[in-house]
PLY file of the C-alpha trace (Angstrom):
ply
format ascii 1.0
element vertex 588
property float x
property float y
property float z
element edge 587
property int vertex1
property int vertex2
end_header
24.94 28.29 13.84
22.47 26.95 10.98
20.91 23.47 9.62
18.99 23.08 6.46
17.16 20.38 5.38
15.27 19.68 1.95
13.20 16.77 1.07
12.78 15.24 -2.59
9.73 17.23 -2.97
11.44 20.57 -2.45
9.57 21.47 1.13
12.44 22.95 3.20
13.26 23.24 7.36
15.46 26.14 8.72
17.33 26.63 12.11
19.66 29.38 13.32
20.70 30.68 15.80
21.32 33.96 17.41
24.49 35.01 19.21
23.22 37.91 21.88
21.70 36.95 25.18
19.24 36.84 25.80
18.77 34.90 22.19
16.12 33.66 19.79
15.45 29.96 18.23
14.67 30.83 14.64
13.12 28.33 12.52
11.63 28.99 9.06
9.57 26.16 6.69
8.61 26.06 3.09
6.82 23.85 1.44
7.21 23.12 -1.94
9.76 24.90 -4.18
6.98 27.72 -4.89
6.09 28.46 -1.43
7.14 30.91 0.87
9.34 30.38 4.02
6.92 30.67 7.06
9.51 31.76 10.11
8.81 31.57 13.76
11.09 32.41 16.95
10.90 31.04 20.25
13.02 33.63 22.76
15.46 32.40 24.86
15.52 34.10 27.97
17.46 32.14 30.44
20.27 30.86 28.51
22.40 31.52 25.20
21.52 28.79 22.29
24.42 26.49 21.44
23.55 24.26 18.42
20.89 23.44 16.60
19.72 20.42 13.95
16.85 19.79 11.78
15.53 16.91 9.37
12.60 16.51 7.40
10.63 13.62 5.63
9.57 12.64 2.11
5.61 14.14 3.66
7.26 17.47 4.64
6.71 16.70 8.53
10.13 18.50 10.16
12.09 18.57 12.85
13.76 20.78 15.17
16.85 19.85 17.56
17.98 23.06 19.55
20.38 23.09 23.03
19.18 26.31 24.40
20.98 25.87 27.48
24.19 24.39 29.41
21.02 21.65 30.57
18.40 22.03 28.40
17.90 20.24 25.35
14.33 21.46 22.97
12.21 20.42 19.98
9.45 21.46 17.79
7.70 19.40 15.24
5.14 19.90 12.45
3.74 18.92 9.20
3.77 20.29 5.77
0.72 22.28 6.40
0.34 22.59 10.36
2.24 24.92 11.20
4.79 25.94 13.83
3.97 25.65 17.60
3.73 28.05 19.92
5.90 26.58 22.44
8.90 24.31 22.71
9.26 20.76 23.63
11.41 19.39 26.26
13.91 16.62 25.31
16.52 16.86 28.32
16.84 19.49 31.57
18.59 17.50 33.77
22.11 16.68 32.33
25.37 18.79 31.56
24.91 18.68 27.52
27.66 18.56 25.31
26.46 20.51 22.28
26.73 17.45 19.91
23.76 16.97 18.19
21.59 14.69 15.70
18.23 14.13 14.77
15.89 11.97 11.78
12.77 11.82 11.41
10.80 9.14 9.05
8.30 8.99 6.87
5.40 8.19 9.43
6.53 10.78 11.71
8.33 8.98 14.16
11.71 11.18 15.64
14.74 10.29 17.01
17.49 12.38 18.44
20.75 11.90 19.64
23.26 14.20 22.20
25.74 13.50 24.44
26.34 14.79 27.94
29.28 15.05 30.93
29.34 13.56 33.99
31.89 14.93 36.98
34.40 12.42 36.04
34.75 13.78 33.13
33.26 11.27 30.83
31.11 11.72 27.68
28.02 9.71 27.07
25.56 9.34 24.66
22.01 8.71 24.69
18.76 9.24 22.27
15.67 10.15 22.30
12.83 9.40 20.61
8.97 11.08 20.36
6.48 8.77 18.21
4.04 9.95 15.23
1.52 10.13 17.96
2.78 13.23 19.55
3.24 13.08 23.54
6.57 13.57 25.41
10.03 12.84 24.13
11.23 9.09 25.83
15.14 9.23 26.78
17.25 6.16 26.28
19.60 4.44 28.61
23.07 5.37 28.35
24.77 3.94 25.13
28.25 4.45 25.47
30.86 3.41 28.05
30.64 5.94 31.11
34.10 5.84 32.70
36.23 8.72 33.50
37.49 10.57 30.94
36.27 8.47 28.12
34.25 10.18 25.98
31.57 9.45 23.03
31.34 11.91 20.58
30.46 13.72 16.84
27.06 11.33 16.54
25.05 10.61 13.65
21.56 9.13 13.10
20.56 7.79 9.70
16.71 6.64 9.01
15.54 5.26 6.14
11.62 5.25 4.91
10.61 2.45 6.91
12.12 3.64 10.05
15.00 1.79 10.10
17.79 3.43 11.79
21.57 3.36 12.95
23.53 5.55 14.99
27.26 6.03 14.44
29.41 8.07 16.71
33.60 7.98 17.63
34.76 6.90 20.88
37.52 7.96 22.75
39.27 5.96 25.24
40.41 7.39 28.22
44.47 8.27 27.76
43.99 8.35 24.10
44.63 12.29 23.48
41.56 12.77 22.12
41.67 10.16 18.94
39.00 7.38 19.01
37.47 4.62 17.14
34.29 4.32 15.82
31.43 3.20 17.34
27.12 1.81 15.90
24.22 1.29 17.24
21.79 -0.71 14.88
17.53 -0.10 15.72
14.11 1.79 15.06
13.20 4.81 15.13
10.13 3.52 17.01
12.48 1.39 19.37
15.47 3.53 19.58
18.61 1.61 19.88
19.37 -1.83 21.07
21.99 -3.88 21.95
25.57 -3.80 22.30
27.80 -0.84 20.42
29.20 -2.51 17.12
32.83 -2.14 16.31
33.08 -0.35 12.77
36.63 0.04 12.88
39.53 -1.75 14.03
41.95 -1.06 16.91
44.44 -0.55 15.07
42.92 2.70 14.54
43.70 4.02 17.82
47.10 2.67 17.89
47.69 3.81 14.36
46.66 7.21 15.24
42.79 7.29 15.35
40.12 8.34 13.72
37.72 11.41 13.17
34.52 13.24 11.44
32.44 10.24 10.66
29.50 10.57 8.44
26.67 7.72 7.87
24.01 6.96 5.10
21.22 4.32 5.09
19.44 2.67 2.22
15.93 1.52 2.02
17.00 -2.11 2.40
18.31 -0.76 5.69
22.14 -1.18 4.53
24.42 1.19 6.16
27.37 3.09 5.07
29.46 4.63 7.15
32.54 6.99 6.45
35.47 8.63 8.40
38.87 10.29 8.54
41.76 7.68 9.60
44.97 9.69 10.63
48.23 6.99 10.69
51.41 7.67 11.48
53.63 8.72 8.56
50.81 8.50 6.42
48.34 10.89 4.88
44.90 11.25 6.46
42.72 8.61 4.53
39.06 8.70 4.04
37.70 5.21 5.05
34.30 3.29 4.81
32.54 0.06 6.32
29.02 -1.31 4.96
26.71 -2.95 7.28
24.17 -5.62 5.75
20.79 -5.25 6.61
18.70 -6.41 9.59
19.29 -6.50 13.04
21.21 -9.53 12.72
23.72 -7.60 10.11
27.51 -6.88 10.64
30.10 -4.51 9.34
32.09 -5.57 6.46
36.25 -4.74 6.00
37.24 -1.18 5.51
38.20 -0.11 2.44
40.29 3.17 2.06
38.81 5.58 -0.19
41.44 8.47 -0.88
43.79 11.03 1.10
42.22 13.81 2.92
43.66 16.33 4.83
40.36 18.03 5.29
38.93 16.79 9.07
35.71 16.60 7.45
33.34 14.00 5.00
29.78 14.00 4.16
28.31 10.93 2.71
24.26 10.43 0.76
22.32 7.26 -0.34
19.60 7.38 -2.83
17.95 4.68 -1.08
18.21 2.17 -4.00
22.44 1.18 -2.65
24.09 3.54 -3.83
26.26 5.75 -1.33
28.14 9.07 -2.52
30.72 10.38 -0.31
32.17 13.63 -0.44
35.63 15.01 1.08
37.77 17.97 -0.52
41.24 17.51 0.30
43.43 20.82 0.21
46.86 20.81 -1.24
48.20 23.70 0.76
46.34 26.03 -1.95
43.14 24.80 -2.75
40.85 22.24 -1.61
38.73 20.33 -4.92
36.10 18.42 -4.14
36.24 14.76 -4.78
33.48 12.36 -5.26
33.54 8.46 -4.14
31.01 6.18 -4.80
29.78 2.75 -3.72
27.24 1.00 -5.58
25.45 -1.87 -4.01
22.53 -1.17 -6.44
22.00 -3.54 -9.40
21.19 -2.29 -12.85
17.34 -1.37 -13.66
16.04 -3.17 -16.54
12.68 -2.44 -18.38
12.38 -5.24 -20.77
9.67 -4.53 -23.76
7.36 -6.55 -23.74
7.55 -6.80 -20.28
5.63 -9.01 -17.53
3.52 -11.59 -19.42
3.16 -10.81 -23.36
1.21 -13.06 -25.94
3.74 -14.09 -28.80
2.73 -15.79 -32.56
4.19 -19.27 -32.61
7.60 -20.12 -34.91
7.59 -16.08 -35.79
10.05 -14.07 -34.41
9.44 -11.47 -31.94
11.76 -9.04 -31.01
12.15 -8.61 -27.41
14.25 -5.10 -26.12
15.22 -3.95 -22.53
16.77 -0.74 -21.44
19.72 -1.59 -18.53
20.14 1.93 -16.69
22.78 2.36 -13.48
23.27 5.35 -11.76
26.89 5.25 -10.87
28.41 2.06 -12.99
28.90 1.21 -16.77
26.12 -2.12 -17.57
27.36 -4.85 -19.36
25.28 -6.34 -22.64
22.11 -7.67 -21.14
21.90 -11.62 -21.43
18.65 -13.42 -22.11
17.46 -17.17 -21.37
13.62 -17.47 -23.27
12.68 -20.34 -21.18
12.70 -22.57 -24.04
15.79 -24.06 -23.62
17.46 -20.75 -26.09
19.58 -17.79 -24.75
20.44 -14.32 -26.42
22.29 -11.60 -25.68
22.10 -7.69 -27.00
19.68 -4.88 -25.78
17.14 -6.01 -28.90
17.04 -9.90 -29.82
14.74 -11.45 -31.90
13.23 -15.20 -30.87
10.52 -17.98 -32.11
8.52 -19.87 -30.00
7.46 -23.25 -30.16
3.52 -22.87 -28.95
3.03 -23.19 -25.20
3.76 -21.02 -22.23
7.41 -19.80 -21.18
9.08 -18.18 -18.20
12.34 -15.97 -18.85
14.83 -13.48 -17.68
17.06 -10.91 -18.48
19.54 -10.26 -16.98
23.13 -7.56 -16.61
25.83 -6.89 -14.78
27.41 -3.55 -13.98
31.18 -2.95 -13.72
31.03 -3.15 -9.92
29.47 -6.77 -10.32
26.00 -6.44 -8.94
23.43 -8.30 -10.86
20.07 -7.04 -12.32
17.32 -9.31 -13.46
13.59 -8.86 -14.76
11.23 -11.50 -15.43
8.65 -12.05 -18.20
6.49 -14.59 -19.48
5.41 -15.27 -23.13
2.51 -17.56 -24.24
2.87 -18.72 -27.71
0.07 -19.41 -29.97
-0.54 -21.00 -33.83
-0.69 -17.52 -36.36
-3.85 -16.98 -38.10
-4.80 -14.65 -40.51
-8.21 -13.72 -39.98
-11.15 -12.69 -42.52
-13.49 -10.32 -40.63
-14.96 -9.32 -43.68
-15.57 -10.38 -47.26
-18.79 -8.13 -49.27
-19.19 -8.02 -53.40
-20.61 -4.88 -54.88
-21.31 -5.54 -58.42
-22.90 -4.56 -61.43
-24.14 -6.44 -64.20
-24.53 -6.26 -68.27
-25.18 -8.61 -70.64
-24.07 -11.53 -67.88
-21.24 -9.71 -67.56
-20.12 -8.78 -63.87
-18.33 -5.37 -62.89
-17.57 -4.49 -59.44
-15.20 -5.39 -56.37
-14.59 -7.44 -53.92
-13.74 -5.82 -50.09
-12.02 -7.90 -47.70
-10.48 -6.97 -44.26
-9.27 -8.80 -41.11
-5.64 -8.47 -39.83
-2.54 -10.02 -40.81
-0.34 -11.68 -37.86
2.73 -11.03 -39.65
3.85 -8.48 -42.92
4.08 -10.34 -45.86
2.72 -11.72 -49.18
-0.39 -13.45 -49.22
-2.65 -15.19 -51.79
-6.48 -14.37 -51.87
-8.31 -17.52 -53.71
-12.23 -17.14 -54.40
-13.43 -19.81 -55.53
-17.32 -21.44 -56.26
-17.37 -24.71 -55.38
-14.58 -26.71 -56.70
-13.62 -23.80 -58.98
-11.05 -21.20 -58.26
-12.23 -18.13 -60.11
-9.54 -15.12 -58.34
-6.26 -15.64 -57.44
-4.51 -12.69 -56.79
-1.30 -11.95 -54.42
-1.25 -8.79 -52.10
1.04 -7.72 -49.78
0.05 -7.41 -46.31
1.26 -5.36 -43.33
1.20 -6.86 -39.73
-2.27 -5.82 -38.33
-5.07 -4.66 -39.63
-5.75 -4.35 -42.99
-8.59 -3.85 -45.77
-8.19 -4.01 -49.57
-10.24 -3.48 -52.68
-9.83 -6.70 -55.43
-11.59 -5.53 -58.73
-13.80 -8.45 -60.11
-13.14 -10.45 -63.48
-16.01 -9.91 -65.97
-17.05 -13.75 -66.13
-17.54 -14.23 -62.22
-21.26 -15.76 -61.86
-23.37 -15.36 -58.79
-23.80 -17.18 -56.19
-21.69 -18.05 -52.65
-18.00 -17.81 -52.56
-14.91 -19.06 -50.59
-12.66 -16.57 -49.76
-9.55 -17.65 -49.04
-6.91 -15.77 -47.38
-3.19 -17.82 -47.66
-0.14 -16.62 -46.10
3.20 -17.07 -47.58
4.85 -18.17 -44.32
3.68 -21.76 -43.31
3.58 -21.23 -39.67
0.22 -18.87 -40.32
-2.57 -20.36 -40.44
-5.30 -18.99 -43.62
-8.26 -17.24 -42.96
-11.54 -18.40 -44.06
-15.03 -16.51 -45.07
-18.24 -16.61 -47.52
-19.74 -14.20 -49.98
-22.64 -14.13 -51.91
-22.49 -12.16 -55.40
-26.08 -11.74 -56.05
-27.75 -12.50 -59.67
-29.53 -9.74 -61.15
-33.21 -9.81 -62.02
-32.91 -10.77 -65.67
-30.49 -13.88 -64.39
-26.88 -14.66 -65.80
-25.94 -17.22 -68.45
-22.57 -18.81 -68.19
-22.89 -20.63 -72.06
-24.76 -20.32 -75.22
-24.17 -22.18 -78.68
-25.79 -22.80 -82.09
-26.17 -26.12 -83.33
-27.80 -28.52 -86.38
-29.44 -30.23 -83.86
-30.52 -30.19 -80.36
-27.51 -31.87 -79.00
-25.52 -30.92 -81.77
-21.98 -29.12 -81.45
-21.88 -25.71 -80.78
-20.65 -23.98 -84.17
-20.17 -20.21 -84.80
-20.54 -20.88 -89.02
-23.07 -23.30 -90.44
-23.43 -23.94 -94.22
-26.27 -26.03 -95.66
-28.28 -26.11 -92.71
-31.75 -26.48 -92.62
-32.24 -26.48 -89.24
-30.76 -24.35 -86.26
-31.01 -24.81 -82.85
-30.32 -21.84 -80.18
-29.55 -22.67 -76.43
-28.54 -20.89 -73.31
-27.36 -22.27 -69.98
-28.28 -19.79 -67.30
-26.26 -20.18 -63.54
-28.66 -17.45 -62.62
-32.67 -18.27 -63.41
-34.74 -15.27 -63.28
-38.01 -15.56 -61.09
-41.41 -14.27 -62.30
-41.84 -13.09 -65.56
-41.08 -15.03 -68.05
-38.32 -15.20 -70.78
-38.57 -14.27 -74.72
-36.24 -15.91 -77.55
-36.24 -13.71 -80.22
-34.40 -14.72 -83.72
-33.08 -12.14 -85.82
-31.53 -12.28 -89.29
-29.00 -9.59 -90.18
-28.75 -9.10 -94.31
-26.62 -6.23 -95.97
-27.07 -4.41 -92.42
-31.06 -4.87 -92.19
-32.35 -6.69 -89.11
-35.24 -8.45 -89.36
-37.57 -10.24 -86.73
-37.44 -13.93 -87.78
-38.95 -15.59 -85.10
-40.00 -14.61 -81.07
-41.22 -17.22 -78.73
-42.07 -16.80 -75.08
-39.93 -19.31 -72.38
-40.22 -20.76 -68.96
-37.13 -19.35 -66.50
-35.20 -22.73 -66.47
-31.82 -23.16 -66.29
-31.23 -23.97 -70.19
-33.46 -22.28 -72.85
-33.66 -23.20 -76.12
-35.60 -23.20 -79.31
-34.90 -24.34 -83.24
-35.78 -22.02 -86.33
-35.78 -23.67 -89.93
-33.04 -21.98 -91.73
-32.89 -24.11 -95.45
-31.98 -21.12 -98.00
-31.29 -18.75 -95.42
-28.04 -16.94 -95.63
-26.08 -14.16 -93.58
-25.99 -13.85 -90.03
-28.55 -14.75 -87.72
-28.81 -13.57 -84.00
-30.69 -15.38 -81.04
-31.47 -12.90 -78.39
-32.71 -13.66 -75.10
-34.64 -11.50 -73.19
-36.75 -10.25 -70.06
-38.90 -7.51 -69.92
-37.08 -5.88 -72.51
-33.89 -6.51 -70.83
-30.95 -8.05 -72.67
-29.73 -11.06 -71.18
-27.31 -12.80 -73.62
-27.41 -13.07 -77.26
-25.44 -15.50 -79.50
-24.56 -14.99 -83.28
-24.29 -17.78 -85.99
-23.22 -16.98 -89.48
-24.63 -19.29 -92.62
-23.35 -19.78 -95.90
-24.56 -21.69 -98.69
-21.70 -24.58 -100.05
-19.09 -23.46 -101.43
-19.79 -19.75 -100.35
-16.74 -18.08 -98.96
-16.82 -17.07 -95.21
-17.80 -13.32 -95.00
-14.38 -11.12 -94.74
0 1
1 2
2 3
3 4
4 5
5 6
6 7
7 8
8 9
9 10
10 11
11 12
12 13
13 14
14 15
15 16
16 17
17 18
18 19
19 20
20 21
21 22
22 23
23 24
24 25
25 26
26 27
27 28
28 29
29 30
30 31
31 32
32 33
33 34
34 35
35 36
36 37
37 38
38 39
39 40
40 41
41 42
42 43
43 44
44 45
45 46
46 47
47 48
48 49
49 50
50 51
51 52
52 53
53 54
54 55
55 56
56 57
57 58
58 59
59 60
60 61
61 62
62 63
63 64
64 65
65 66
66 67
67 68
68 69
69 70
70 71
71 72
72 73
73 74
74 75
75 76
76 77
77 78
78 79
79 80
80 81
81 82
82 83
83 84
84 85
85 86
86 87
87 88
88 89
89 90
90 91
91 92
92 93
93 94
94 95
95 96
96 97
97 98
98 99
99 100
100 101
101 102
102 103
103 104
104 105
105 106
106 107
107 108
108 109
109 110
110 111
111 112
112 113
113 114
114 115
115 116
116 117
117 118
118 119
119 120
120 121
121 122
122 123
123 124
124 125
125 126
126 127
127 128
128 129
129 130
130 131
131 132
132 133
133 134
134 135
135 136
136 137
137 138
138 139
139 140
140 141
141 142
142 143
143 144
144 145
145 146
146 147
147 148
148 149
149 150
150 151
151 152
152 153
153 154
154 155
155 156
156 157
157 158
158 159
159 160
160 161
161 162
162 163
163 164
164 165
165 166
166 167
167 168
168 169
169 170
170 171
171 172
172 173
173 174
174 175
175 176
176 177
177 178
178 179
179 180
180 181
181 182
182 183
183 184
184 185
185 186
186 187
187 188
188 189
189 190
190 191
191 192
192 193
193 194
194 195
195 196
196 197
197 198
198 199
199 200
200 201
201 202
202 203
203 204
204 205
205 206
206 207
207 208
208 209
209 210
210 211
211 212
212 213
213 214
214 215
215 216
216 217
217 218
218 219
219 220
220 221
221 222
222 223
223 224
224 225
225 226
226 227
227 228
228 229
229 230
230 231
231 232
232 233
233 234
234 235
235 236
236 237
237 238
238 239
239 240
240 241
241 242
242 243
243 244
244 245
245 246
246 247
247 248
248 249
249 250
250 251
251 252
252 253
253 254
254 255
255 256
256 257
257 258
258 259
259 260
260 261
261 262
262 263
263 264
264 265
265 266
266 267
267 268
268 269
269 270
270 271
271 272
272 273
273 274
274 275
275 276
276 277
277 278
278 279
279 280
280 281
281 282
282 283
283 284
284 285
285 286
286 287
287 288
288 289
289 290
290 291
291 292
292 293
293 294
294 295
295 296
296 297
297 298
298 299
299 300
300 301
301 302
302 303
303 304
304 305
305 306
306 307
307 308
308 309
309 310
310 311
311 312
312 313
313 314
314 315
315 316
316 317
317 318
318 319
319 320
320 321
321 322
322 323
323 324
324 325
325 326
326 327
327 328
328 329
329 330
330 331
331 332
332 333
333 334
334 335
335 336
336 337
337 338
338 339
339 340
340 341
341 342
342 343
343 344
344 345
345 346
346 347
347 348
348 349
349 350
350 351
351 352
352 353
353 354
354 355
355 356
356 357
357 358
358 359
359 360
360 361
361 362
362 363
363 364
364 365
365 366
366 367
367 368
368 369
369 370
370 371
371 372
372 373
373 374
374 375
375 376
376 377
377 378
378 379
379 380
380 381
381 382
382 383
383 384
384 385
385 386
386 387
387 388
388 389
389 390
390 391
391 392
392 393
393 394
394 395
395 396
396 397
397 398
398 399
399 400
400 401
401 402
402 403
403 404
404 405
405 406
406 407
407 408
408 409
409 410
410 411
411 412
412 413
413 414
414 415
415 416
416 417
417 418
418 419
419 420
420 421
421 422
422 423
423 424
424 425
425 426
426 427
427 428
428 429
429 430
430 431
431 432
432 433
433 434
434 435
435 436
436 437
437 438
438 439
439 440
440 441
441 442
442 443
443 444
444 445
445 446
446 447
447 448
448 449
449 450
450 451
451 452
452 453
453 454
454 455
455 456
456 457
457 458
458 459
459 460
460 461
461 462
462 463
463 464
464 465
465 466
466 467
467 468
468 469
469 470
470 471
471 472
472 473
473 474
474 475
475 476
476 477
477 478
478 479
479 480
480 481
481 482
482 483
483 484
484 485
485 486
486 487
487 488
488 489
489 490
490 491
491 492
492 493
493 494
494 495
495 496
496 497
497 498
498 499
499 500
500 501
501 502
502 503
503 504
504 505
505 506
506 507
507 508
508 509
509 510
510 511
511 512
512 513
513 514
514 515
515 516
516 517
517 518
518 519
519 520
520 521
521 522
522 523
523 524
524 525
525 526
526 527
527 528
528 529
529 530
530 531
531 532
532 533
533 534
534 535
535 536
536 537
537 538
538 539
539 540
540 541
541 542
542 543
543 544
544 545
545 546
546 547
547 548
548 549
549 550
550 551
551 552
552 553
553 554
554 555
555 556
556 557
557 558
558 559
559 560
560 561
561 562
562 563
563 564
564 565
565 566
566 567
567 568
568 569
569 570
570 571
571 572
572 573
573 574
574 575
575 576
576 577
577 578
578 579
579 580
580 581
581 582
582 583
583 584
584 585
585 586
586 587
């Protein structure tokens, strides 16, 4: 005679039995898959052992139900790591026990047994016990079931949940009834113990039909009970049967619904606590006896829903919402979806745009035995914006001329095309489109040669009209020597700028700088270039301003003549004019 018992976390409780008197109790306890099994035995020396149950919790603590006697009734108790006892406990001495066992424990601790026992008019009752977390003697209940004569309560069942929750479901037999019964529940604690009066789980027609046998029971952690049994009717086959119970101690026992044929006087049922119940029976057909597996599945489907709980979403872009719909024992359905907004989806990935504001909404699915799952999120929708952490020029300069880059960074709020504008003032000097990926980003724009110092808009534009631009300065520095932006030859000082001249006898040089060196000052230097010879015409010193210019008298002069200007020795524009005398073809 053996129980086992195994907990989610692998820890394990023992009990057997031995057959010789005197006898030992043997228990043995592991804990954790990887341990060993630590085994005790209590003799026996009065008496031979008749049964024995066990049960363990999700923290390991077990528990050990043994009749050791025609009147005695003992338990031991311990935790995952305390140890076994040296010495039993007493549950019962007094009564004539029956050998019918059950026992639960729950996750604080608390224990509660159940046994039945005969009186001299041949009745058999039932009562519990119960012995708290606390420790300290084991507290006997009241009798339960009817005590007349030769009625008899028998094959009980206790079935805790977590929370300690509990219900105790056992067959009756009325007196005259050969032995076939009905089947009784008790509905309470396992700090209480059991109150009220027995609950009807099946119908009398039961015990008219035939009656009933081998019932099994499973709780959930709502505190939903399941309970299953053998119905024997006459002419029919033996039919494995079930009633739920809703929670509470205000709950009652639904209708029964037949499950399948059994000839096999025997049914085990499970709950993974979430409500769903499996129930197994193995029918034999005279030469073998397959197992079949029944379910009932109170549980709705789990959904995870990505982003879940309260996201942040861009306003009038879409973002794509997902949700995963798992159920253990049912097919799902496809997972609706209401946004909050007043729009609905459906699909395990949909795609939505927000208005800008704040919205509540659900998903939801049902499986193919109809129960509902749901999961709530929240979404708070604000204006796009493209954003400009960083804008820096790194440039070098020749002749006035720029070379270099511009590096700008930030982060996109959505993948796409976008124009970069830089612009001085009113004047857009790059525009340029890149593409963009959603995030962050950071891209190298090469400058154009005739970009002048000086602080710039940068200007980040996205394609999609719901996305706000981003916005930041740079300054391109001048160089020492400054930068001119113009420079022209002329008759006179306002004169048009001119590239030839013929006839002149005058020529004016001037250059407009953007860029006015500080400190030392400028030199104009005029050059004349004759059958490849250059020669030094003229070299005054200037003021930094922003225009320089200066006139050279050029009657009878003829070639090309080049105004340079200069600081400290460094080239900062020149400008070429070319003179002919009338008539005189243009050179080339």
């Amino acid at each position: 005679m053996t129980d086992l018992a195994v907990n989610g976390a692998g820890d394990a409780v023992l009990a057997f039995l031995g057959f010789n008197f005197p006898a030992d109790l043997e228990v043995a306890y592991r804990h954790r898959p990887s341990g060993a099994f630590d085994i005790h035995s209590y003799p026996i020396t009065d008496a031979t052992p008749f049964s024995a149950r066990v049960a363990i919790n999700a923290g390991g603590s077990a528990v050990v139900l043994a009749q050791t006697g025609l009147t005695t009734l003992h338990a031991v108790t311990r935790t995952a790591t305390g140890g076994w006892p040296t010495t039993l406990e007493d549950v019962e001495n007094q009564l004539q026990l029956n050998s019918q066992l059950a026992i639960k424990i729950d996750d604080a601790g608390n224990a509660l047994a159940a046994f039945t026992y005969r009186t001299s008019a041949f009745a058999i009752i039932l009562r519990t016990a119960r012995r708290p977390a606390t420790g300290g003697p084991w507290i006997p209940s009241e009798d339960l079931s009817p005590t007349t004569p030769m009625e008899g309560a028998g094959e009980p069942e206790i079935v805790a949940n977590p929370s300690g929750f509990a219900a105790l479901v056992w067959k009756q037999v009325p007196a005259g009834s050969n032995g076939l019964g009905s089947i009784k529940a008790l509905y309470g604690t396992t700090i209480a113990g059991m109150k009220g009066q027995a609950e009807d789980v099946s119908d009398v027609l039961d015990v008219d039909a035939g009656g009933t046998f081998g019932p099994a029971a499973a709780i959930g952690d709502d505190g939903s009970v399941v309970a299953v049994w053998q119905r024997m009717a006459t002419g029919e086959p033996v039919w494995t049967v079930a009633s739920v119970r809703s929670p509470g101690a205000a709950g009652t026992w639904g209708p029964l619904h037949s499950i399948n044929p059994s000839t096999t006087p025997a049914v085990s049922i499970s709950s993974d606590g979430l409500g769903d119940y499996a129930v197994l029976v193995a029918p034999s057909d005279g030469t073998s006896s397959p197992v079949q597996l029944s379910f009932y599945d109170t549980a709705p489907p789990i959904l995870t829903p990505a982003p879940g709980g309260d996201f942040d979403a861009l306003a009038h872009i879409q973002t794509t919402l997902t949700t995963v719909a798992t159920d253990a024992w049912s097919s799902v359905g496809v997972p609706a979806w209401t946004f909050g907004d007043g729009a609905t989806g459906s699909g395990l990935s949909v795609t939505h745009a927000y208005p800008a504001g704040r919205y509540g909404g659900q998903v939801s699915v049902t499986d193919a035995a109809g129960n509902v799952g749901t999961a709530q999120f929240s979404a708070t929708a604000t204006q796009a914006k493209a954003t400009l952490a960083r804008a820096r020029f790194t440039a070098t300069w020749k002749r006035s001329r720029v070379r270099g880059t511009l590096t700008i960074s930030g982060r996109a709020p959505v993948a796409g095309r976008y124009t970069l504008n830089v612009a001085r003032g009113k004047k857009r000097r790059i525009h340029v489109t890149i593409a963009l990926p959603a995030g962050a980003f950071s891209r190298v724009i090469p400058l154009p040669g005739t970009l002048f110092p000086g602080t710039h808009t940068v200007t980040l534009i996205p394609a999609n009209a719901f996305v706000k631009r981003g916005v930041r300065t740079a300054a391109l520095r001048s160089p020492p020597e400054g930068v001119v932006d113009g420079a022209s030859f002329s008759r006179t000082r306002a004169g048009k700028a001119t590239r030839v001249l013929s006839a002149a006898s005058s020529l004016w040089a001037r250059f407009h700088l953007v860029a006015i060196p500080r400190g030392k000052p400028l030199t104009l230097t005029w050059y004349r270039i004759l059958e490849g010879k250059r020669m030094v015409l003229r070299a005054v010193s200037k003021k930094p301003a922003a225009t320089v210019q200066d006139s050279l008298r050029v009657r009878g002069v003829r070639g090309v003549v080049t105004a340079v200007l200069t600081r400290a020795g460094r080239v900062i524009f020149q400008q070429t004019v070319t003179l002919r005398q009338p008539g005189e073809p243009l050179p080339g």
